[in-house]
C-alpha positions as CSV (number, residue, x, y, z in Angstrom):
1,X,0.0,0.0,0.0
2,X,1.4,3.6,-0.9
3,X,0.8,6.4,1.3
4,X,0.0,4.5,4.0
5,X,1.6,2.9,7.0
6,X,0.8,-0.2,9.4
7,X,-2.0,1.4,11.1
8,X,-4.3,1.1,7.9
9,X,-4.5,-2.9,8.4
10,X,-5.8,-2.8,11.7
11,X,-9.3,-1.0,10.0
12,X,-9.5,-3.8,7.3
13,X,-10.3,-7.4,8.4
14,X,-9.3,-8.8,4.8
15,X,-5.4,-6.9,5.2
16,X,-5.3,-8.2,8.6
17,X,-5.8,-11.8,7.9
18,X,-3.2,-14.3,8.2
19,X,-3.2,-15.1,4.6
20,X,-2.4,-11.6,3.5
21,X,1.0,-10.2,3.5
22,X,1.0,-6.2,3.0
23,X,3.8,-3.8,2.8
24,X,3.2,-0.3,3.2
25,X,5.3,2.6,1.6
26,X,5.0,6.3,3.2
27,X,5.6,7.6,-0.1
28,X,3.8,7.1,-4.2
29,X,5.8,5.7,-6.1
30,X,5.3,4.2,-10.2
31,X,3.3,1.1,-10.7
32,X,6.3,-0.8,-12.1
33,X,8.3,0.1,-8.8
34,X,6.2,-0.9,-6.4
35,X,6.1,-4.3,-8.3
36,X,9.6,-4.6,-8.4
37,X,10.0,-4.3,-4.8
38,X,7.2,-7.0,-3.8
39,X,9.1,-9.3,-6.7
40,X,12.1,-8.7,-5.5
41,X,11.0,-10.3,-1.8
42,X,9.2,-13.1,-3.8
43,X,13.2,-13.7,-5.3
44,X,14.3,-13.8,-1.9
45,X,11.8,-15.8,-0.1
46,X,12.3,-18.8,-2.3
47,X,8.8,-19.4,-2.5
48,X,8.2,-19.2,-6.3
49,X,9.0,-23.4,-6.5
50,X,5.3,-24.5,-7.8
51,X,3.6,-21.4,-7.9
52,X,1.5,-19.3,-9.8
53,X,1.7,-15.5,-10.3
54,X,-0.4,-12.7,-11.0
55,X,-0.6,-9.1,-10.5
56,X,-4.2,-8.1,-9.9
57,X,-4.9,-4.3,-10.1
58,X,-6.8,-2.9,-7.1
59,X,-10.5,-2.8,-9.1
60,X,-10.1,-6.1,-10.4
61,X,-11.6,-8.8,-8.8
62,X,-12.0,-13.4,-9.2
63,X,-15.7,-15.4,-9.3
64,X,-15.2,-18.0,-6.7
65,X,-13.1,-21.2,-8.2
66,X,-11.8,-19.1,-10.7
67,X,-7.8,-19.0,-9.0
68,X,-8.4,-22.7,-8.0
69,X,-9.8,-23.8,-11.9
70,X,-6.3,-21.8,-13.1
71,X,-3.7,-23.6,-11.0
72,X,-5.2,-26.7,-11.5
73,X,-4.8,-26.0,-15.4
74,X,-1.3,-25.5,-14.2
75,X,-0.9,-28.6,-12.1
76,X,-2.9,-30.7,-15.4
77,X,-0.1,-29.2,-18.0
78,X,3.5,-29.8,-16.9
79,X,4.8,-27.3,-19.5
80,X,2.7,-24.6,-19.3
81,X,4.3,-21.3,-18.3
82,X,1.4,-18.7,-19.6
83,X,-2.3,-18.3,-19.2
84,X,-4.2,-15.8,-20.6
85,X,-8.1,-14.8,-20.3
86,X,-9.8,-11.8,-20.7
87,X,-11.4,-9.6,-18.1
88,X,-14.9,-7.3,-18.1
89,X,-17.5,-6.4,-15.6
90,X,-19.4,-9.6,-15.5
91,X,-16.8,-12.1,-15.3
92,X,-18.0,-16.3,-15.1
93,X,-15.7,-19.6,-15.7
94,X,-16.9,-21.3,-18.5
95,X,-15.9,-24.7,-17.9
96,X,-17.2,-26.3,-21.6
97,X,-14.5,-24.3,-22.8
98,X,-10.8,-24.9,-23.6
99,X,-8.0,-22.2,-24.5
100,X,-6.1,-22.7,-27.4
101,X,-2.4,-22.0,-28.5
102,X,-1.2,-18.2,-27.5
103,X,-0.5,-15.8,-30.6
104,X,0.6,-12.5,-30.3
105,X,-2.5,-10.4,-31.1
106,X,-4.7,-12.0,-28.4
107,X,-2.4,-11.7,-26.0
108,X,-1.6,-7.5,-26.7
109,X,-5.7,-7.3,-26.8
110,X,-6.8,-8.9,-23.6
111,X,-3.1,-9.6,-21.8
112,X,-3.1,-7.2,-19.1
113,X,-1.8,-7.4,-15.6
114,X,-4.9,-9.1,-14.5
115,X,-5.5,-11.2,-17.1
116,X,-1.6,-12.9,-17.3
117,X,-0.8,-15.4,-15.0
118,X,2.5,-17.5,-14.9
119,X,4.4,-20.2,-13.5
120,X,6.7,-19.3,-11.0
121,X,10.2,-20.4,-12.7
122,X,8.9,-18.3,-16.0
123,X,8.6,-15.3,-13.4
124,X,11.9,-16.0,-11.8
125,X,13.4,-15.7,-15.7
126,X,11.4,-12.9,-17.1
127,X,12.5,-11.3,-13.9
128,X,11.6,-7.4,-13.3
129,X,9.3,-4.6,-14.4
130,X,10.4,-2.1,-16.7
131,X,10.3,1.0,-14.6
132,X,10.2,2.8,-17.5
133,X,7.0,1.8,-18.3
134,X,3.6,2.2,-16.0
135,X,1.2,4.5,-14.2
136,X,3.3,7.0,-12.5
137,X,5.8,6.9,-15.4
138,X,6.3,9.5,-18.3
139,X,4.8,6.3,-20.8
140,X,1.9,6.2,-18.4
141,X,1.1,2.4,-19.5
142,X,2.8,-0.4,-21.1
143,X,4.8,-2.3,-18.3
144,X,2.5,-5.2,-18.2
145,X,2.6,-5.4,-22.3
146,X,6.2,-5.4,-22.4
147,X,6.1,-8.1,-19.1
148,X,3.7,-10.2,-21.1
149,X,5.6,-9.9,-24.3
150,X,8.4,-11.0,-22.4
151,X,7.1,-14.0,-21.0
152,X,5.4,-15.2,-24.0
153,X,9.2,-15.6,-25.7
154,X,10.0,-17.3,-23.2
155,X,6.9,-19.7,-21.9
156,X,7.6,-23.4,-22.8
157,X,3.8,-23.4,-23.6
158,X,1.1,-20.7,-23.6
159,X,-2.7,-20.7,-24.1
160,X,-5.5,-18.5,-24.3
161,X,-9.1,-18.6,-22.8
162,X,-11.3,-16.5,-24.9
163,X,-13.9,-16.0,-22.4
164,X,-14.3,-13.3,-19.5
165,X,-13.4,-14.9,-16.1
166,X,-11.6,-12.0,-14.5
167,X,-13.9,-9.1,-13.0
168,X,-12.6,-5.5,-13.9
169,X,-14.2,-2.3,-14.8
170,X,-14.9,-2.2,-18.3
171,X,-12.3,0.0,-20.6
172,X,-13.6,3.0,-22.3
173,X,-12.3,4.9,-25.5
174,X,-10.6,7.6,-22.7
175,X,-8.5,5.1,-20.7
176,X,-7.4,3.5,-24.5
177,X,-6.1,6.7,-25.8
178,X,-4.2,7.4,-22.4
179,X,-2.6,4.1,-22.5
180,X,-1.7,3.9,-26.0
181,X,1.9,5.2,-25.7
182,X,3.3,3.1,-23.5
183,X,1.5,-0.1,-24.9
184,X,3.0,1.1,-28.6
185,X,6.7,1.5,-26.8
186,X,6.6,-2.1,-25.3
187,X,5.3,-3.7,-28.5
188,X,7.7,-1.6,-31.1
189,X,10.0,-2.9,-28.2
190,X,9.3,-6.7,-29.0
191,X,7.9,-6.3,-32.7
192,X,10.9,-8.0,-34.5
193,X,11.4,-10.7,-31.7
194,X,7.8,-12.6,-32.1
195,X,5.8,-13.9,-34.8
196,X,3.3,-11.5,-36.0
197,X,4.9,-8.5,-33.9
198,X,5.6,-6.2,-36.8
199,X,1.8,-6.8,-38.1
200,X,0.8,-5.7,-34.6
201,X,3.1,-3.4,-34.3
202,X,1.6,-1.4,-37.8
203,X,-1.9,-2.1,-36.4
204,X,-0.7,-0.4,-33.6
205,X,-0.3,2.7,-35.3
206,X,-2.9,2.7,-37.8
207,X,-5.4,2.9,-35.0
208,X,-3.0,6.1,-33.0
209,X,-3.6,7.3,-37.0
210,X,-7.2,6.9,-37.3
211,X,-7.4,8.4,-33.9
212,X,-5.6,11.4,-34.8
213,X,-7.5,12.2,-38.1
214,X,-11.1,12.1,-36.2
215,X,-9.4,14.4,-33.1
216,X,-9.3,12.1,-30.6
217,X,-5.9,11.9,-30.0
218,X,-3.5,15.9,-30.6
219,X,-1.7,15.0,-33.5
220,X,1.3,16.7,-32.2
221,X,1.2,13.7,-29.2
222,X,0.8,11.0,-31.4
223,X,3.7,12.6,-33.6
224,X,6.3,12.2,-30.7
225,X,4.8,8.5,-30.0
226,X,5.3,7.3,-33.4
227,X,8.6,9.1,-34.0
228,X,10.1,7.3,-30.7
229,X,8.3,4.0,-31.1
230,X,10.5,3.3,-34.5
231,X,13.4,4.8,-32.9
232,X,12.5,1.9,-29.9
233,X,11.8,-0.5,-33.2
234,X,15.6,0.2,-34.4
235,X,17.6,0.2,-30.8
236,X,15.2,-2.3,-28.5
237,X,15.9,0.3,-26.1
238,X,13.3,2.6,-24.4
């Protein structure tokens, strides 16, 4: 928790239980940072041997069974690293259905930090955050495309439910404009590393295009994106 010390668990019963670990930070810091640090005590603890990791936002939120239905999809598949699903308001497990082979597309439209979950030695390997990327971050967004991009290269195996099991607030046109920098960074970032990357990479930008020719996005911003995402496409440097 940021802004916030000890004294805030004793008012919630759920931060107080035994089951939850919380560490508070007196100060705000970026998204990507404050992951970093809870990563980097998962790395020391040890205790990534046979688990499963995600990184839930604060509005998102599971159906009962859900997290149980996911490891166990784990535990069934010995070489699965990634599992992908998408999220929405009215999220359900849809047990007649089975997720398929991972490509690159599906995973940049519906693979965000609550929708990505991994096996614990893929986490230990993809290692850290960007912390140039994320909320609190010039690039706003993108640390959890670039972490999922990431991992995908490197998953033994990777599948992808195309159903809505994860509960989060519904994305509006606002919070896609706001985000699209940093998501078109992170995949101009990856685009020449996985299959179909430069095709998602030129979709990428024919939508910041299309938004800029019907005034929802200043030209003059999406200008400067586009100018440093193929100066990212040439280095593989943020």
């Amino acid at each position: 928790m940021q802004g916030a010390t000890g004294e805030d668990r004793d008012d919630d019963p759920v931060l107080s239980s035994s089951d939850c670990h919380v560490h508070y930070i007196g100060e705000f810091i970026s998204l990507s940072h404050a992951r970093n640090l809870l990563l980097d005590k998962i790395f020391v603890s040890g205790c990534l041997e046979n688990a499963v990791v995600c990184f839930p936002d604060d509005d998102a939120w599971y159906p009962d069974q859900t997290l149980l239905n996911i490891v166990h999809r784990f535990e069934q598949t010995p070489l699965l690293d990634l599992w992908v699903c998408c999220s929405g308001p009215s999220p359900k497990w849809a047990n007649s259905q089975e997720p398929v082979p991972l490509r690159v597309q599906p995973l940049l439209s519906n693979g965000t930090s609550n929708t990505i979950f991994l096996r614990g030695s893929l986490v230990r390997s993809v290692g850290f955050f960007d912390e140039n990327l994320g909320l609190g971050t010039p690039a706003k967004s993108g640390e959890d495309t670039d972490y999922a991009l990431r991992a995908f290269q490197q998953a033994r195996c990777s599948v992808f439910l195309d159903s809505v099991v994860i509960g989060h607030r519904a994305f509006d046109q606002r919070d896609r404009i706001v985000y699209f920098s940093g998501a078109l960074f992170a995949i101009a970032r990856h685009a020449s590393r996985v299959r179909g990357g430069l095709v998602a990479l030129g979709r990428k930008c024919f939508i910041g295009c299309l938004w800029g020719i019907i005034g929802q996005m200043p030209l003059s911003e999406l200008a400067k994106s586009l100018w440093k995402a193929m100066t990212i496409l040439r280095t593989k440097r943020l």
